[in-house]
C-alpha positions in Angstrom: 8.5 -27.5 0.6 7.7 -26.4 4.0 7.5 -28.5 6.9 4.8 -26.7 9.2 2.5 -23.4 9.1 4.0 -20.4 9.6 3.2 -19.1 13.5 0.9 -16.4 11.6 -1.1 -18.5 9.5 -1.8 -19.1 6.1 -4.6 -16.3 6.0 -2.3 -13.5 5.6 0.4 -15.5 3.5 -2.9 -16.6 1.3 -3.5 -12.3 0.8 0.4 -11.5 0.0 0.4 -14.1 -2.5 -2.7 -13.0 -4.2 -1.8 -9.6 -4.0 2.0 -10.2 -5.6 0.4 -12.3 -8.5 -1.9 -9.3 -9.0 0.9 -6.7 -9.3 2.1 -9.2 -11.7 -0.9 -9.1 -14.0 -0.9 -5.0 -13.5 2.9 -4.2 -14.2 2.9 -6.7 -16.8 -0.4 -4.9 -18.3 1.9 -1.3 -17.5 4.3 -2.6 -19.4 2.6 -3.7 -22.4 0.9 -0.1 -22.0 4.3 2.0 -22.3 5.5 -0.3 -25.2 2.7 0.4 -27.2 0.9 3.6 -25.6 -2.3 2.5 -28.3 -3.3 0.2 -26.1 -4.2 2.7 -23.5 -7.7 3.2 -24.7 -8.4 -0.6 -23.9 -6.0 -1.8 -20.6 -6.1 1.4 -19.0 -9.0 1.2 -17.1 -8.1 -2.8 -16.2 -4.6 -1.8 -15.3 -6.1 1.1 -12.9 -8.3 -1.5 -11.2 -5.4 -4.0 -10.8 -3.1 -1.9 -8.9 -5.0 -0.6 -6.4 -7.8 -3.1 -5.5 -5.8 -6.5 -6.3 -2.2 -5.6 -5.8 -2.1 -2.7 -2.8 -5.5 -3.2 -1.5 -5.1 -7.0 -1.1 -1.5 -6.6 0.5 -3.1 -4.3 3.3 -5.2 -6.7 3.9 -2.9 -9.5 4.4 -0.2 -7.6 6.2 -3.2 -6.5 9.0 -3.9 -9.9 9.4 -0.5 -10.4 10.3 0.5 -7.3 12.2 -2.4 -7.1 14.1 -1.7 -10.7 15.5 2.0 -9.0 16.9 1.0 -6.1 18.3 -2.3 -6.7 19.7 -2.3 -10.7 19.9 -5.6 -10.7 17.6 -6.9 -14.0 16.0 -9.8 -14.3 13.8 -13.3 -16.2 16.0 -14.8 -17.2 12.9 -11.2 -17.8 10.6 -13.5 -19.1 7.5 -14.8 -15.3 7.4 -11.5 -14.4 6.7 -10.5 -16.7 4.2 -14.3 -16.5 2.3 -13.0 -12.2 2.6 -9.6 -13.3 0.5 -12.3 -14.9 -2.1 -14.8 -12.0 -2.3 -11.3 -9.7 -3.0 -9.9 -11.4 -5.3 -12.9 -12.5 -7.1 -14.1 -8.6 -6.9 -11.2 -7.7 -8.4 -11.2 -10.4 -11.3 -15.0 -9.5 -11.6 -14.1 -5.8 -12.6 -10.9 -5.8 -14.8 -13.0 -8.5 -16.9 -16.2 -6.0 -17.1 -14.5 -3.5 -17.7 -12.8 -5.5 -20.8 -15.6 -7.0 -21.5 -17.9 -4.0 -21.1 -21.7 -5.7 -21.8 -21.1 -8.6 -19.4 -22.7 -7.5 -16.0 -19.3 -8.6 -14.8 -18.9 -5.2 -13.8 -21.3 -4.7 -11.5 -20.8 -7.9 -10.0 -17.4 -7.0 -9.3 -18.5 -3.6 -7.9 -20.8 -5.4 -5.0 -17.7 -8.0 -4.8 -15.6 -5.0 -3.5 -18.3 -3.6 -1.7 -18.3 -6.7 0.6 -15.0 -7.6 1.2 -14.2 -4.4 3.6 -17.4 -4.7 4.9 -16.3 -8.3 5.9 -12.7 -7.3 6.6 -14.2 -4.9 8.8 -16.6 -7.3 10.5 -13.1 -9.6 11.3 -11.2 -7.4 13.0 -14.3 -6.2 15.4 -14.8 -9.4 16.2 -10.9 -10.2 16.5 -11.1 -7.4 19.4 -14.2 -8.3 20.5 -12.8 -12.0 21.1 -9.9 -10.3 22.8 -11.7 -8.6 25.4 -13.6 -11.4 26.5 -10.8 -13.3 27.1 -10.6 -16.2 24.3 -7.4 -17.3 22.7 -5.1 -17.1 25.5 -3.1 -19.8 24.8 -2.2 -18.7 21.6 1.3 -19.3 20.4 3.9 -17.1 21.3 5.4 -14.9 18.3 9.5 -14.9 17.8 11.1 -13.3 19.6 12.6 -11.1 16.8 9.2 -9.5 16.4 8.9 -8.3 20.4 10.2 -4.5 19.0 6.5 -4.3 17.4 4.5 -5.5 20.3 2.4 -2.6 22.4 5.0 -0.2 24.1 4.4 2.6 26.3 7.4 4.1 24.5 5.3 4.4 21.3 1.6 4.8 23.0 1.0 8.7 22.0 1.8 7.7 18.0 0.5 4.8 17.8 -2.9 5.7 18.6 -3.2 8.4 16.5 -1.8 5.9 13.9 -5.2 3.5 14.9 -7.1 6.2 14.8 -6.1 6.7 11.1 -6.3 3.0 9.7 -9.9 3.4 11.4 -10.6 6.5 9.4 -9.0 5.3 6.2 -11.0 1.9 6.1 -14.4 4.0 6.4 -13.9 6.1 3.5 -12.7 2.7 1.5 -16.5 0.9 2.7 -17.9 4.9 2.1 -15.8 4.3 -1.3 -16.8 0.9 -2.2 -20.3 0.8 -1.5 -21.1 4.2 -3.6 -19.5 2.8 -6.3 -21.6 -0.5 -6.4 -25.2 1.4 -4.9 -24.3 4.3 -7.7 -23.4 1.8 -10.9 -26.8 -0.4 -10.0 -28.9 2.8 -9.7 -27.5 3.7 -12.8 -25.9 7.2 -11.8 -22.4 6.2 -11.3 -20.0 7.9 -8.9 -17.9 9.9 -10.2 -14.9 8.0 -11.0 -12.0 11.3 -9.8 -14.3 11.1 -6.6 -13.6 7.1 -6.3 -9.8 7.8 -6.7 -9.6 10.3 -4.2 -11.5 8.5 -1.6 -9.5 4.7 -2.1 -6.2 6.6 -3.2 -5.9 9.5 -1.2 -8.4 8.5 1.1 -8.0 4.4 1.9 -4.5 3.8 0.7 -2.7 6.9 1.2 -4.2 6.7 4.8 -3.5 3.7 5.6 0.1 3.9 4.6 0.8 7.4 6.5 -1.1 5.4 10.0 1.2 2.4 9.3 4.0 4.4 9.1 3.7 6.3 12.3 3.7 2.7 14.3 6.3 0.9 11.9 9.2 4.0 11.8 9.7 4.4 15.4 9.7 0.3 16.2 12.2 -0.1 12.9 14.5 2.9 13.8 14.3 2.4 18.0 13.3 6.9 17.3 10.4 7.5 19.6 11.0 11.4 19.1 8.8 12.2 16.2 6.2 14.8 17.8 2.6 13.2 18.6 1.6 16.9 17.4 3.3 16.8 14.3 1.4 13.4 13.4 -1.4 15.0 14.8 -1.5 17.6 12.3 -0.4 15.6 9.5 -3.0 13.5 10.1 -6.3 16.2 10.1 -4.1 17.5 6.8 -4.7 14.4 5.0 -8.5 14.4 6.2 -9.6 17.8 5.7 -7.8 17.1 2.3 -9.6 14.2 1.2 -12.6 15.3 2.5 -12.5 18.9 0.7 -10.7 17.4 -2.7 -13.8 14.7 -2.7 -16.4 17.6 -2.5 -14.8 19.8 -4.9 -14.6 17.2 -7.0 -18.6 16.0 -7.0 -20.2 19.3 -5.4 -18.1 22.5 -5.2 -15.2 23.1 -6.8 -13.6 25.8 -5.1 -12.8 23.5 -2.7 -10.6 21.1 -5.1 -8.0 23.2 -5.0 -7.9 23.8 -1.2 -7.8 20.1 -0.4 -5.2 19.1 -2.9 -2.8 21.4 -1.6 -3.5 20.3 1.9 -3.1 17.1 1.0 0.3 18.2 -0.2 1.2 19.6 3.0 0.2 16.8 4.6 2.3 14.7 2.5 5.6 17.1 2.5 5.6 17.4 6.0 5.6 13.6 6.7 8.3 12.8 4.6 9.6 15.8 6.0 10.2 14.2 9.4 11.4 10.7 8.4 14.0 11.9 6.1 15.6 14.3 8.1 15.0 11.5 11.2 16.1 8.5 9.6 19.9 9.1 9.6 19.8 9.2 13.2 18.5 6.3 14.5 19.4 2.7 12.8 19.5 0.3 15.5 18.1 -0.2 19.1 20.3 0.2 22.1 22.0 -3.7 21.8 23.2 -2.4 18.4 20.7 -4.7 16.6 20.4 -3.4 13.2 16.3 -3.8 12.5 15.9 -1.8 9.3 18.7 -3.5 7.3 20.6 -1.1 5.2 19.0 -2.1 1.8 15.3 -1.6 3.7 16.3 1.8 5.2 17.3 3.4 1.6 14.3 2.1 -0.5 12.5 3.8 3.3 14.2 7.3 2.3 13.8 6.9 -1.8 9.8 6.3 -0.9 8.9 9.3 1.3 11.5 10.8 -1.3 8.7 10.4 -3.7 5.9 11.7 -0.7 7.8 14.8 -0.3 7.6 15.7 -4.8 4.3 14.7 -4.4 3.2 16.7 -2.0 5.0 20.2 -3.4 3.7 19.2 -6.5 0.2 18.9 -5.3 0.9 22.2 -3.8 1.6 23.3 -6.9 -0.9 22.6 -8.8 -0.6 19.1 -9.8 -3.9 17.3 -9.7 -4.2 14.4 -7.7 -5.7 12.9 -10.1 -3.6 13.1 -13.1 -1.5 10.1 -14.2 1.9 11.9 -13.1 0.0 12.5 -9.6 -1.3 9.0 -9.3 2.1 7.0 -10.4 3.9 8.9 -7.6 1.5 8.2 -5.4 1.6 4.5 -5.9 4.4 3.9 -8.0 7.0 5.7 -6.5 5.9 6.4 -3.1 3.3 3.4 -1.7 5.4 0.9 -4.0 8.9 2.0 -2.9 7.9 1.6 0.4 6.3 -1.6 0.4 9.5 -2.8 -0.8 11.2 -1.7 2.4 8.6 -3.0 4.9 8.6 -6.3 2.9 12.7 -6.4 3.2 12.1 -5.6 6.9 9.7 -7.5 8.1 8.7 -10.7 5.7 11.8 -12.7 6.3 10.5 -13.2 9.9 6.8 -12.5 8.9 7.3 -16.0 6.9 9.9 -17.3 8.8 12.2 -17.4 5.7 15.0 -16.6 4.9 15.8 -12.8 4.0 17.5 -12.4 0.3 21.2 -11.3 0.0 21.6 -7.5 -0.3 23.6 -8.1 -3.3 20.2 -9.0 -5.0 17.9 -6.4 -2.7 20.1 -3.2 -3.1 19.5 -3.8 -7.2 16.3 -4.9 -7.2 15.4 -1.1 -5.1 17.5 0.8 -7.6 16.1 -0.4 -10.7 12.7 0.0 -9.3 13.1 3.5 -8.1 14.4 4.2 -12.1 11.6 3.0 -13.1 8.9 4.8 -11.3 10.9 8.1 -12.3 11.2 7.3 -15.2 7.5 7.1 -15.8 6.4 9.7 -13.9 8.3 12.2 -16.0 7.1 10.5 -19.4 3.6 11.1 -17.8 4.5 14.3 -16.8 6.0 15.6 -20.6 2.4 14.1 -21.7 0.9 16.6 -19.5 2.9 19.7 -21.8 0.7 21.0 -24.4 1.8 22.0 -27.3 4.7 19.3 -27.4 7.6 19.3 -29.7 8.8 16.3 -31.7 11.9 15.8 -29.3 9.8 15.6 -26.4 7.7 13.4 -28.1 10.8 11.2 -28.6 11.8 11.5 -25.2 8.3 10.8 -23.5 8.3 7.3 -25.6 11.7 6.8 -24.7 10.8 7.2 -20.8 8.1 5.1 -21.2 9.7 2.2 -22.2 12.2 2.4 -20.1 10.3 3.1 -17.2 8.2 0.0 -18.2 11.0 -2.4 -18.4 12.7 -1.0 -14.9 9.2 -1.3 -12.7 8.4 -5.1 -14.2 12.3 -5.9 -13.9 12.0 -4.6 -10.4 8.8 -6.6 -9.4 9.7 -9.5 -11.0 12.6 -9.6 -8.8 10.9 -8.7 -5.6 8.4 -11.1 -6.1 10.8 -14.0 -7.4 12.4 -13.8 -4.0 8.9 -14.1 -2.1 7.2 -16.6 -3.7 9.5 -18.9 -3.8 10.2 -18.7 -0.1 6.7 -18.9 0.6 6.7 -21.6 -1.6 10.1 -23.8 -1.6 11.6 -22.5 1.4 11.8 -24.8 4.4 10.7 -22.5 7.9 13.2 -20.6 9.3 13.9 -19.1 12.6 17.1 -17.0 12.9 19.0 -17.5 15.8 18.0 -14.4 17.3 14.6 -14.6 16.8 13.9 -17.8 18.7 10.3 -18.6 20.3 9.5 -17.3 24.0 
């Protein structure tokens, strides 16, 4: 067991753990799903509120917490706000996937409100955490490891990252825009539309907050302070003007569908654009110490692999809302790369351990099957008329692609949760307190 708290505290750990458990319950329920594709009617709606609310949602949350505390030395005034937050999450999400099981049971509204609040609280914690900052309270806060001083504040990094804050402040607003329509809407009794809701938390809140996160994680990971503030600039007011025309085209014009998918596309393509043809370049910093470890840097590339399909294939045509569209979205690209930042960053995050490549490199493979895997068995379900052989070959993909994703985030999170669990604190040598 483990013989102190970790120097970040156990509020983020608390949300990484929750939100592993809940990818648990939603690949396990994505599993079941392409084994027996009947069972759509009934776990399809649970699974699609699993995977974004408890298992990406909940890990954004958490890995703020902790981040925030690096880079900007933040710590919560009021830390029982942010652990009665991790209960209105979780509970919002538990709420939710049992209504929608259990459709007569109020249990969905409940849940609705539930996920109304939490970003409004999560929202409310980080004010305050600045808010604290500025008036000078909690300087004698512990020092972070050393290892982590590549992802404190640089002037190096200044033009990116604050278009990058600018975006996680953009991305959280439609997600409380987002959260409280759907609860306001479902007790009014005029739901919002639910392609709306996905394009405003997928596209919108997660999407967002990933390509934001990315801007100030790439250049600190790869020592590459090169990447053009204007091309990030203009990725960035892509993405928006994307959501934002997708979103009304959806509920209110529908000319305007088209237009913002295929800007989110750009958007997309041209971001993973730049880090793939970027990454090669720059591994390590100038003492040759090697921050993106090899296994991290390829499941980096196979992610924003999966942005750049995405994004010609919303150019193309391919609605964002459409199961192909959505499983590359969070499957193969959000997914991927959580993988990558995870094998980067947790082992010092948790001060554990970091696993053996011989298990990681695997582990990234199998999981990058899988999500291809299923995103062309959802694609082949998109072809109309289909022949019996690629009937065969859709339930074929399926099941494999079901077996690779759970194999891969079983895995993932074996290694995880048991260090957060069973492993003793560690500090590697080079990553010693200041």
């Amino acid at each position: 067991m483990r013989r102190k708290q970790p120097w970040i505290g156990w509020l983020p750990v608390a949300f990484v753990a929750a939100a592993i458990l809940n990818f648990a319950a939603g690949a396990a329920l994505g599993g079941l799903m392409a084994f027996v594709p009947a069972w759509w009617g009934s776990l399809g709606a649970v699974h699609g509120e699993v995977n974004p609310y408890g298992w990406l949602t909940m890990l954004i949350y958490g890995m703020t917490y902790a981040v925030l505390r690096v880079s900007a030395g933040l710590r919560l005034p009021w830390p029982w706000l942010g652990w009665l937050q991790w209960g209105v999450s979780e509970a919002g999400v538990l709420a939710a996937a049992a209504g929608m099981a259990l459709p007569a049971s109020g249990l969905l509204l409940a849940g609705l409100w539930l996920q109304a609040l939490a970003p409004t609280l999560f929202l409310i914690n980080i004010l305050s955490a600045v808010a604290a900052r500025r008036k000078g309270m909690w300087m004698g806060e512990p020092v972070v490891p050393q290892a982590l001083g590549f992802m404190a504040k640089s002037p190096r990094f200044q033009a990116t990252d604050r278009i990058g804050q600018r975006g996680t402040d953009i991305a959280l607003m439609l997600f409380v825009l987002a959260a409280w329509w759907a609860a306001l809407g479902a007790t009014a009794g005029r739901p919002a539309d639910s392609s709306a809701l996905i394009l405003l938390v997928g596209y919108g809140w997660i999407a967002g907050t990933v390509l934001a996160v990315a801007i100030h994680l790439y250049p600190r990971f790869t020592d590459d302070a090169g990447v053009s503030p204007w091309t990030v600039i203009t990725s960035q007011g892509l993405w928006l003007a994307g959501v934002a025309l997708a979103t009304a085209g959806q509920v209110a014009w529908p000319p305007a569908l088209a237009v913002g998918q295929r800007l989110l596309g750009v958007s997309f393509a041209l971001t993973a654009g730049v880090y793939l043809i970027r990454l090669p370049r720059r591994r390590r910093d100038a003492v040759g110490e090697r921050r993106m470890p090899s296994h991290a840097a390829w499941s980096w590339a196979i992610a924003w692999g999966f942005a750049g399909v995405l994004g010609l294939a919303l150019c193309t045509g391919l609605s964002p809302v459409s199961l192909a569209g959505l499983h590359l979205l969070f499957l193969g690209w959000i997914t991927t790369l959580v993988y990558a930042v995870g094998y980067a960053l947790f082992p010092v995050l948790l001060e554990v351990s970091p696993p053996s490549p011989r298990w990681a490199v695997p582990q990234i493979a199998v999981a990058a099957v899988g999500a291809l895997c299923m995103i062309l068995a959802f694609g082949a379900g998109e072809v109309s008329p289909r022949p019996a052989w690629l009937n065969a070959g859709m339930n074929g993909l399926f099941v494999a692609g079901g077996s690779c994703t759970w194999l891969a985030f079983a895995g993932f999170a074996a290694v995880w949760l048991r260090a957060m669990v069973c492993d003793t604190v560690h500090t590697p040598d080079h990553a010693r307190y200041g």
